[in-house]
N, CA and C atoms as an extended XYZ file, in Angstrom:
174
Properties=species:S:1:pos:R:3:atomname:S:1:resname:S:1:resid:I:1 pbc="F F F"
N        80.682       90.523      135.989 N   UNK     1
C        80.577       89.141      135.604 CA  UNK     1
C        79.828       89.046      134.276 C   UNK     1
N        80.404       88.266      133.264 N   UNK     2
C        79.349       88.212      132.303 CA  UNK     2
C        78.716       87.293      132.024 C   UNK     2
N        77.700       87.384      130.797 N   UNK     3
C        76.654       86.184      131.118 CA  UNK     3
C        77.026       84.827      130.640 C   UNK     3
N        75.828       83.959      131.273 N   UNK     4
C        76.211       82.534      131.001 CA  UNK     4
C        75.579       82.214      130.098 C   UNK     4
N        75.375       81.373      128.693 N   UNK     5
C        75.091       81.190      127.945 CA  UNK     5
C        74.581       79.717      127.668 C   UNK     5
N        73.192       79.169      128.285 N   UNK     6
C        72.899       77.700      127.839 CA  UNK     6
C        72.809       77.515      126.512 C   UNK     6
N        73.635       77.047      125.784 N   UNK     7
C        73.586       76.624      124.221 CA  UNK     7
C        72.681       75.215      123.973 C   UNK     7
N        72.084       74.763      125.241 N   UNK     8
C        70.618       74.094      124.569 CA  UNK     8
C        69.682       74.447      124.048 C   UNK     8
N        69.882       75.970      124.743 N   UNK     9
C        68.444       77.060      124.996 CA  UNK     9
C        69.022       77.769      123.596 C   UNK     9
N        69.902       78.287      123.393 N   UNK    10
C        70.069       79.560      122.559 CA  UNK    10
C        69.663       78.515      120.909 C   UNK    10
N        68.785       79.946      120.328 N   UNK    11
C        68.738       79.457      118.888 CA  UNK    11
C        69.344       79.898      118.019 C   UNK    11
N        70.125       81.132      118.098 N   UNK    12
C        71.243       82.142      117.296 CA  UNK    12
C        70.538       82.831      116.775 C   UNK    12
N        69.385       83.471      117.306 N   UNK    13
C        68.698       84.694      116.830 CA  UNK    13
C        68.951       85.934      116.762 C   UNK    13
N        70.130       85.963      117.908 N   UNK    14
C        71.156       87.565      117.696 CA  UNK    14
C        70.543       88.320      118.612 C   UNK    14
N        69.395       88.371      119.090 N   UNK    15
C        68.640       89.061      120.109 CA  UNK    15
C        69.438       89.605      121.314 C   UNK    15
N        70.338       88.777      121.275 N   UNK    16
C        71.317       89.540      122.876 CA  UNK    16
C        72.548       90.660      121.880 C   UNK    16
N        72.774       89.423      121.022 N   UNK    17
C        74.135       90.755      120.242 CA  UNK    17
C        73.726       91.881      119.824 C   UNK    17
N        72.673       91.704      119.478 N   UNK    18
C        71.764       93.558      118.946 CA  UNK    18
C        71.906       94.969      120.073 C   UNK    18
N        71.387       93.996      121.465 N   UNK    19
C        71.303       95.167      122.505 CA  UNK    19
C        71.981       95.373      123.572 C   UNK    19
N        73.442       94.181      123.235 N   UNK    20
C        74.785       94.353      124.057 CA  UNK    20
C        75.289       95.692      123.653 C   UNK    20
N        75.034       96.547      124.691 N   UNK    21
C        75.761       98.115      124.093 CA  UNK    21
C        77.619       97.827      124.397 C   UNK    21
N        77.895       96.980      124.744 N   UNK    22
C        79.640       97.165      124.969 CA  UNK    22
C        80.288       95.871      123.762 C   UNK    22
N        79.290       95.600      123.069 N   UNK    23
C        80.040       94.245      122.441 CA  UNK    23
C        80.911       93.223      123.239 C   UNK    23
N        79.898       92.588      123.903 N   UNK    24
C        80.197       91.318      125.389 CA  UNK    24
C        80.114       89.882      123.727 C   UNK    24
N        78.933       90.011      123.254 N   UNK    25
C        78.455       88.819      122.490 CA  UNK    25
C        78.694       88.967      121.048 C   UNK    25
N        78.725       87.451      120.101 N   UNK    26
C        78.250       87.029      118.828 CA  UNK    26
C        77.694       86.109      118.387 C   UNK    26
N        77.504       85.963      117.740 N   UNK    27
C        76.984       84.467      117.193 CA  UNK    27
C        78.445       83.775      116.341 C   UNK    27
N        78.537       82.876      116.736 N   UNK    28
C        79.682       81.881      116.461 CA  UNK    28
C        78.918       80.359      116.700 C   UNK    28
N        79.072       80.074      114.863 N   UNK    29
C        78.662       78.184      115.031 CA  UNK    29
C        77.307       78.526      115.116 C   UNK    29
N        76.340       79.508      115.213 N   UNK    30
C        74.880       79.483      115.095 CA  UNK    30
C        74.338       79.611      116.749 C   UNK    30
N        75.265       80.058      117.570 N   UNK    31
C        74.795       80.655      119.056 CA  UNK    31
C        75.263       81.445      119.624 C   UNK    31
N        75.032       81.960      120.141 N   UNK    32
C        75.979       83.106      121.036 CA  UNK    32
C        76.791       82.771      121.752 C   UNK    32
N        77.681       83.719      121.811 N   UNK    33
C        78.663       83.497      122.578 CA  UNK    33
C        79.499       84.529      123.046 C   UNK    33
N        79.738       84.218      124.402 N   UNK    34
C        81.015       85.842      124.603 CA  UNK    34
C        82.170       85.310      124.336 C   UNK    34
N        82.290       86.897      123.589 N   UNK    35
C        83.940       87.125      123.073 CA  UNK    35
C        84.473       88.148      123.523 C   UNK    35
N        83.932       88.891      124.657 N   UNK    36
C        84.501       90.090      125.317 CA  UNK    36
C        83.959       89.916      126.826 C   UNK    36
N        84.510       89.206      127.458 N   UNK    37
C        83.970       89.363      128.790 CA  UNK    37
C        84.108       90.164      129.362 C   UNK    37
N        85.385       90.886      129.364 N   UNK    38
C        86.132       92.093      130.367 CA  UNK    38
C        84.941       93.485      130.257 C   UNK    38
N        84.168       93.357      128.444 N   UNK    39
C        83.763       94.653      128.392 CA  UNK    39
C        82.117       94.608      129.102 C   UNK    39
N        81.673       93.292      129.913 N   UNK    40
C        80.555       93.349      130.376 CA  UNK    40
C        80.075       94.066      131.344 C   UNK    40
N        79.027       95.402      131.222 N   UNK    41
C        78.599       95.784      132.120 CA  UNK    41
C        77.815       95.717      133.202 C   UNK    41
N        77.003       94.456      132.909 N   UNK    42
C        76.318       94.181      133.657 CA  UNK    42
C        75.308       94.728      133.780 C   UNK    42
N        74.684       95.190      132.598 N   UNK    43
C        73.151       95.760      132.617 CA  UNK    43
C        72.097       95.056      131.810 C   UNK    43
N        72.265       93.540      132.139 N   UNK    44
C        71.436       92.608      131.498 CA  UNK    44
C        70.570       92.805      130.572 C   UNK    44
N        70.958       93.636      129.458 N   UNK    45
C        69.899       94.163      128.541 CA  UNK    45
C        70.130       92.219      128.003 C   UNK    45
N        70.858       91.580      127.393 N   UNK    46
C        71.101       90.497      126.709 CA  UNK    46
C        69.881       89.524      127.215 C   UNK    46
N        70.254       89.698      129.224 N   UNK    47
C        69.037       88.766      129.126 CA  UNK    47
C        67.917       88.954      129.215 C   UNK    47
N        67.428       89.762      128.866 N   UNK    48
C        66.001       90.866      129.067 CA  UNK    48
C        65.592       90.052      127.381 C   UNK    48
N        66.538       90.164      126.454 N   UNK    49
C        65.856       90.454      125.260 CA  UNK    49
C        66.315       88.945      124.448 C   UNK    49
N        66.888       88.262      125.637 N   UNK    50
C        66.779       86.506      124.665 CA  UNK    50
C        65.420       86.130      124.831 C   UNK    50
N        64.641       85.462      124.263 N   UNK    51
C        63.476       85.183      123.774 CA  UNK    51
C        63.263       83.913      124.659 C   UNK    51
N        63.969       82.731      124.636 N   UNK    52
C        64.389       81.546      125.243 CA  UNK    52
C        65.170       80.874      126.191 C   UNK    52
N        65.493       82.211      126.999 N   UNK    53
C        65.822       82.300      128.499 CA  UNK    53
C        67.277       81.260      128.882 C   UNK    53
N        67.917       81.317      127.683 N   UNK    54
C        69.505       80.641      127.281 CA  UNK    54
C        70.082       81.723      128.010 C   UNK    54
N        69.893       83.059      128.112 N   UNK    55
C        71.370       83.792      129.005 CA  UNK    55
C        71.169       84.313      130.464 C   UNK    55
N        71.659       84.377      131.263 N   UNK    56
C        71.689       84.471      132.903 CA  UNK    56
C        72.875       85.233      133.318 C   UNK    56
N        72.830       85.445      134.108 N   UNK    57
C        73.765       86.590      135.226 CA  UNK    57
C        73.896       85.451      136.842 C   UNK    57
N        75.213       84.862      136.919 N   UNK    58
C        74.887       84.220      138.273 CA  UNK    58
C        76.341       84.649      139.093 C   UNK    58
């Protein structure tokens, strides 16, 4: 499953796209966003390392 992305929360700091090792995320429009869902592994590094608690696993 990949992650969910509150775009109230996200500031487009890139913090999740840096330490997505499968390229799940980008920044598009100034927030993140997935553009690869299929390649999500599910090792929540993304939400470990958002700053502002915009990405989740549910």
């Amino acid at each position: 499953m990949p992650p969910k992305i509150n775009a109230k929360l996200c500031d487009g700091c890139g913090a999740c796209v840096e330490v997505c090792p499968a390229s799940v995320l980008a920044l598009k429009g100034g927030k993140a966003a997935v553009v690869n869902a299929d390649a999500c592994i599910e090792c929540r590094a993304c939400e470990v390392a958002c700053p502002r608690g915009a990405i989740t696993f549910e």
